[in-house]
C-alpha positions as CSV (number, residue, x, y, z in Angstrom):
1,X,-72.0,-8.9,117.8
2,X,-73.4,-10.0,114.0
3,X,-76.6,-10.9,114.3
4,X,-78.4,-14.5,112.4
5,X,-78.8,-13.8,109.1
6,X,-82.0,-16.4,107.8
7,X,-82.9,-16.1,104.0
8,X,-85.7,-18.0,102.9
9,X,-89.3,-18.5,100.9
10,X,-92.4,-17.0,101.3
11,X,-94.5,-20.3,100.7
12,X,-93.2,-23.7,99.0
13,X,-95.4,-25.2,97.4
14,X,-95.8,-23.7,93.6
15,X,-96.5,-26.3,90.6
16,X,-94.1,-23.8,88.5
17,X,-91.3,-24.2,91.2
18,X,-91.0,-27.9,90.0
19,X,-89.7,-26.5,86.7
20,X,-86.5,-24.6,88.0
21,X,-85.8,-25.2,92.1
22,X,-86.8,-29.0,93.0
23,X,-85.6,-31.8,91.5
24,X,-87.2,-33.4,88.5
25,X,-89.2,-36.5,89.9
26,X,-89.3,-35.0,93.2
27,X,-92.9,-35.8,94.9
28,X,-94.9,-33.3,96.3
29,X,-95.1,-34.8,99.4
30,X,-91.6,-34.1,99.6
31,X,-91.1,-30.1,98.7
32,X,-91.1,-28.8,102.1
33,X,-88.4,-31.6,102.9
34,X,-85.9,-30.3,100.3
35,X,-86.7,-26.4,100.3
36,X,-85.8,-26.8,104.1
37,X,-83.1,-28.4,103.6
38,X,-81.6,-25.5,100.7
39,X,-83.3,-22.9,103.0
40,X,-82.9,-21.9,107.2
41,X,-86.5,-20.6,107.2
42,X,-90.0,-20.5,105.8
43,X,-92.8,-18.2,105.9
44,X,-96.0,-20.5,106.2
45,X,-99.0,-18.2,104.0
46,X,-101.5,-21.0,104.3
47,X,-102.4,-20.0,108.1
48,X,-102.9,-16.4,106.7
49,X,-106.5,-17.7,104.4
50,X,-107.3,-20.8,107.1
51,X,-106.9,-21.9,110.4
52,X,-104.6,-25.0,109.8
53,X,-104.6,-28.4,111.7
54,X,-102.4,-29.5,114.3
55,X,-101.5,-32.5,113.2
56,X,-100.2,-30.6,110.0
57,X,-98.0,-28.3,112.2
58,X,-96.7,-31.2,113.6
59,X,-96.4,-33.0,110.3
60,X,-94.1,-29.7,109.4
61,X,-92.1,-29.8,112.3
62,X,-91.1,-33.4,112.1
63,X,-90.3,-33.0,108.3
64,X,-87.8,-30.0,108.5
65,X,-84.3,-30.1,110.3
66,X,-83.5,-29.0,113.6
67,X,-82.2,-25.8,113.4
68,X,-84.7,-24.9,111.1
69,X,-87.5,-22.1,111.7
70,X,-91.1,-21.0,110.3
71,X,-92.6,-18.0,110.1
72,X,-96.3,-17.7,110.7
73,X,-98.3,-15.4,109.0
74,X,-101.0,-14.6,111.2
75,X,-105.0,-15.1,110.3
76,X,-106.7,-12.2,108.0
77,X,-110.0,-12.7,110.2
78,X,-107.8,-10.8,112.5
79,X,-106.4,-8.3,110.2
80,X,-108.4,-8.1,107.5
81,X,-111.9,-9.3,108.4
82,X,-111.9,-7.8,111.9
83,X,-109.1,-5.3,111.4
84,X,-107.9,-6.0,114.5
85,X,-110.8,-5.5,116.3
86,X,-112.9,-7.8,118.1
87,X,-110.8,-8.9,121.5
88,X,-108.5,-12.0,122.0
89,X,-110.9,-14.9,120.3
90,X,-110.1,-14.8,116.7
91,X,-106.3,-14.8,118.8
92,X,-107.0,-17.6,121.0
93,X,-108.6,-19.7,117.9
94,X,-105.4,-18.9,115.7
95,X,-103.2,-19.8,118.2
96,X,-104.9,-23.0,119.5
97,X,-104.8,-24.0,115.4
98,X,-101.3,-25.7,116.2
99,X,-99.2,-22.8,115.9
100,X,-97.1,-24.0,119.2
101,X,-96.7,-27.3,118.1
102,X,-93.8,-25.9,116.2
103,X,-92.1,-25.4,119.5
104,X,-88.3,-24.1,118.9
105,X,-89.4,-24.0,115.1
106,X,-91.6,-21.3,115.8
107,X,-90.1,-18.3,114.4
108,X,-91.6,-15.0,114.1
109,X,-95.5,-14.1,113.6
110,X,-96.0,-12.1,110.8
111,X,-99.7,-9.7,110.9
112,X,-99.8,-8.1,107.1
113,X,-102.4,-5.2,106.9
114,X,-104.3,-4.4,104.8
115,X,-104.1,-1.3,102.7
116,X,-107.3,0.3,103.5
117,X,-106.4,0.1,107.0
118,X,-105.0,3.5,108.2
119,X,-103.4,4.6,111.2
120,X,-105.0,4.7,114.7
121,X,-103.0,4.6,117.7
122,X,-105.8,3.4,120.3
123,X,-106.5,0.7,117.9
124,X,-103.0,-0.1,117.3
125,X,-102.2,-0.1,120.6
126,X,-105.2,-2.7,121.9
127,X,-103.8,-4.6,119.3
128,X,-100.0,-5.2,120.1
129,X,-101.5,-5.8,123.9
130,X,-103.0,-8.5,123.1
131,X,-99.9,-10.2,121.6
132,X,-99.0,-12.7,123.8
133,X,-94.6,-12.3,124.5
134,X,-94.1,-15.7,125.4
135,X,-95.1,-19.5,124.8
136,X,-96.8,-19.8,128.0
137,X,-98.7,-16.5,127.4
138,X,-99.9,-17.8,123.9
139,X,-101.0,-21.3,125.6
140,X,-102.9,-19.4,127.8
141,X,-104.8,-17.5,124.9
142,X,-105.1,-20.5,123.4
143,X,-106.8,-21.9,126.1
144,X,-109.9,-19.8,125.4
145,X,-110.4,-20.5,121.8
146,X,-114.6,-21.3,121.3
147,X,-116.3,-24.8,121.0
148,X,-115.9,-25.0,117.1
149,X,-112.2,-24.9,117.4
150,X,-112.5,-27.6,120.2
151,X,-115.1,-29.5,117.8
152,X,-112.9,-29.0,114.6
153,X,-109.5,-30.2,116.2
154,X,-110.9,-32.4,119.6
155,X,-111.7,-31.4,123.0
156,X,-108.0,-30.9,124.1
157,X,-106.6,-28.1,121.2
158,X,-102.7,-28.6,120.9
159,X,-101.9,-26.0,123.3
160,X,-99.0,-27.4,125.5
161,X,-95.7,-26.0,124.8
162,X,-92.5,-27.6,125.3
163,X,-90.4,-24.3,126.8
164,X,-92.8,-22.1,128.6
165,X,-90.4,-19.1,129.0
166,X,-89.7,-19.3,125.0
167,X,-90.2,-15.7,123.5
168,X,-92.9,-14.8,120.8
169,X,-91.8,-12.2,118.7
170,X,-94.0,-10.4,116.3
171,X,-93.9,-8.6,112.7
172,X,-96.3,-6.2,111.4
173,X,-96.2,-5.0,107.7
174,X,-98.3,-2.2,106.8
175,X,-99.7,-0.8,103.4
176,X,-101.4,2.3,103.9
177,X,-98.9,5.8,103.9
178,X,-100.3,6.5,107.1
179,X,-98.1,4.4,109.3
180,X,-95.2,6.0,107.6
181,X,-94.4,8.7,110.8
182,X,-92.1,8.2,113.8
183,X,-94.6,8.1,116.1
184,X,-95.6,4.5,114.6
185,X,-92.1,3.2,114.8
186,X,-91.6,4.8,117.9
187,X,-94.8,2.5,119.1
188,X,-93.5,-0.3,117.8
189,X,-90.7,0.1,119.6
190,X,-92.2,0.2,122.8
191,X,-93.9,-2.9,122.5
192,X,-91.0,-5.1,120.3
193,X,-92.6,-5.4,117.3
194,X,-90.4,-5.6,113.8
195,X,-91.9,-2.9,111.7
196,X,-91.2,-5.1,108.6
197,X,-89.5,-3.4,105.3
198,X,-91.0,-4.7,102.6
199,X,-90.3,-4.3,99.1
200,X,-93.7,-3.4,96.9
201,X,-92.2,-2.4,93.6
202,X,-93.9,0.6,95.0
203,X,-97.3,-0.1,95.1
204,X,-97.7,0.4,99.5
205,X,-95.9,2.6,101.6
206,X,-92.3,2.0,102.2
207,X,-91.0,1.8,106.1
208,X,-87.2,1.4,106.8
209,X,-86.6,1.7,110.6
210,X,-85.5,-0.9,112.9
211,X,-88.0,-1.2,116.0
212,X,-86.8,-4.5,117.5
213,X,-83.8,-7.2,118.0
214,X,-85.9,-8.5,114.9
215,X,-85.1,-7.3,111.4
216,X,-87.9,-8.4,109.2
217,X,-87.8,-8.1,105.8
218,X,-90.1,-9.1,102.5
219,X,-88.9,-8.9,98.9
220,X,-92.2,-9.2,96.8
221,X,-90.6,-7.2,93.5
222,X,-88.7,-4.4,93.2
223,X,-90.5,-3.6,89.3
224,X,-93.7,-5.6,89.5
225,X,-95.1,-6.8,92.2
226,X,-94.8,-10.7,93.2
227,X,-93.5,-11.0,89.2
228,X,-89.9,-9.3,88.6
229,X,-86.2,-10.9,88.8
230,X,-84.2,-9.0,91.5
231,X,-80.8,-8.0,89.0
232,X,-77.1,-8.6,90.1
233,X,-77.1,-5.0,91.1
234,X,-80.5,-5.1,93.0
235,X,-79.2,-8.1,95.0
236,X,-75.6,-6.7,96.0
237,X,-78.0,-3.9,97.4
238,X,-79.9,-5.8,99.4
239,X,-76.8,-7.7,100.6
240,X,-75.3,-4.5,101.7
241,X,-78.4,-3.8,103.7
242,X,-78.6,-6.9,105.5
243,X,-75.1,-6.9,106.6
244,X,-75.6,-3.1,107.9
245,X,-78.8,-4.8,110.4
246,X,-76.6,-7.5,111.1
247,X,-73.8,-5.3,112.5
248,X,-76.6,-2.4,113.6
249,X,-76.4,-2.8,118.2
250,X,-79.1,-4.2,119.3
251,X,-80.1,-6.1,116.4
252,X,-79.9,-10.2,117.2
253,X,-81.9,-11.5,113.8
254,X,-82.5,-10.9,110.1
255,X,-84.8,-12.6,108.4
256,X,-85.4,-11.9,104.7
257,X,-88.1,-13.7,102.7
258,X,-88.3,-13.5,98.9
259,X,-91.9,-13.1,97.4
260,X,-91.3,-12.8,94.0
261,X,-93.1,-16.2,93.1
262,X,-95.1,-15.9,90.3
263,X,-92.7,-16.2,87.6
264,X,-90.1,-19.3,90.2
265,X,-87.6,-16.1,90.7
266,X,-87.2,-16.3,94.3
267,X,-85.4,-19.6,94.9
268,X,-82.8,-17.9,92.7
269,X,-83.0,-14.6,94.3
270,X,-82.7,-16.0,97.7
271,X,-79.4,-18.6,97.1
272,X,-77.6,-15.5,95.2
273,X,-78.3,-13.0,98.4
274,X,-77.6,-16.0,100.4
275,X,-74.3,-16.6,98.4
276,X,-73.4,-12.8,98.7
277,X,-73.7,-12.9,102.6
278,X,-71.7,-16.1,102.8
279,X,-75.2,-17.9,104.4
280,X,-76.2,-20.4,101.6
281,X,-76.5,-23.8,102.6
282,X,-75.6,-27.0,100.1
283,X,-78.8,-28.1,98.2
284,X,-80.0,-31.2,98.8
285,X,-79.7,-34.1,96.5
286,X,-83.2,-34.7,94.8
């Protein structure tokens, strides 16, 4: 069985995208509108810095199509801040920020380390515990966030989820060399976690095994980091990647975000990868 291919963004709103992706004229208000419409999925960065609102959530689910899908990138209090320490609050408080309003546009939760964050299995281990596997799991995390998260977004957090039994699936993408052994994959594997290739132009460690139905994958620059233009020949071997996961057993998604913002390359990027794997969508008129 081929597995879903999604390519898409990481973020979509950049002033210097308005120069070379959306439309001239095109209102603000109105990017996330037409990058999901070019685009199956999203990575939402904004939840990584701040707890967002629900009724933005919400706003972003009634804005993109149906079939569309976000990815969440999950709070650096957590991974950053408390580096993964500190038990299931800063979890409940994240999750009861709105996240499940998404319902089936929920995609996968991404949890980016940081680099001075080595190894530790006990700590790992707490950590993917914790993660709840379903919607009705992560409602019931919610469910505990503390009195300013009530006070912030109303007595009643937007908790409920429409599909109970719907699965959460995570991503974790480490920087430090120390992760780079079998026994980490192999523990990623035990709990279903996508160990998530990521492209650094060589500036973190490099991982490449698959540890879940979920192949994860960030491009941030293959020469400089969030700058550089992946070539013709850098995206033919990317496609050829891809379409190995897709076929790999037991493999079910891909997802591929480009993160090579600073300079508007990856809209391009993505539509030629998406173009090579015969997965590009029409753009939207402006």
């Amino acid at each position: 069985m081929t597995a879903r291919i999604r390519i898409g963004l990481s973020g979509w709103n950049y002033p210097h995208w308005r120069k070379n992706f959306y439309p001239a004229g095109l209102p603000q208000r109105r990017e996330l509108e037409f990058a999901s419409r070019a685009f199956e999925a999203l990575e939402l960065n904004g939840s990584f810095y701040s707890l967002q609102r629900p009724s933005s959530y919400l706003k972003w689910r009634e804005t993109t199509p149906d079939s569309f899908v976000f990815a969440i990138k999950g709070s650096r209090f957590i991974t950053h801040l408390k580096k993964l320490g500190g038990g299931t609050q800063a979890l409940a408080n994240f999750l009861a920020s709105g996240v499940l309003s998404l319902g089936p546009k929920l995609g996968p939760i991404l949890w980016q380390l940081p680099p001075m964050l080595p190894y530790q299995p006990d700590r790992m281990i707490e950590f993917f515990s914790s993660l709840p596997a379903t919607a009705e799991q992560a409602a019931q995390i919610a469910a505990g966030c503390d009195d300013r998260i009530k006070k912030r977004f109303g007595e009643d957090p937007v908790i409920a989820v429409p599909d109970p039994t719907a699965l959460i699936r995570h991503a974790v993408e480490v920087r430090h060399d120390s992760y780079a052994t079998g026994e980490f994959a192999q523990l990623c594997r035990e709990y279903g976690i996508a160990l998530v290739v990521a492209d650094t132009a060589g500036r973190f460690t490099w991982v490449d095994e698959v540890t879940s139905e979920l192949v994860y994958v960030r491009l941030h620059g293959d020469q400089e980091l969030y700058t550089s233009r992946y070539t013709a020949e850098g995206i033919d071997w990317w496609a050829g990647r891809v379409a190995g996961w897709a076929e790999a057993g037991g493999v079910h998604e891909v997802y591929v975000f480009f993160d090579n913002d600073a300079r508007g390359y990856a809209p391009q990027n993505a539509r030629e990868l998406a173009e090579r794997l015969g997965v590009a969508v029409p753009l939207p008129a402006g």
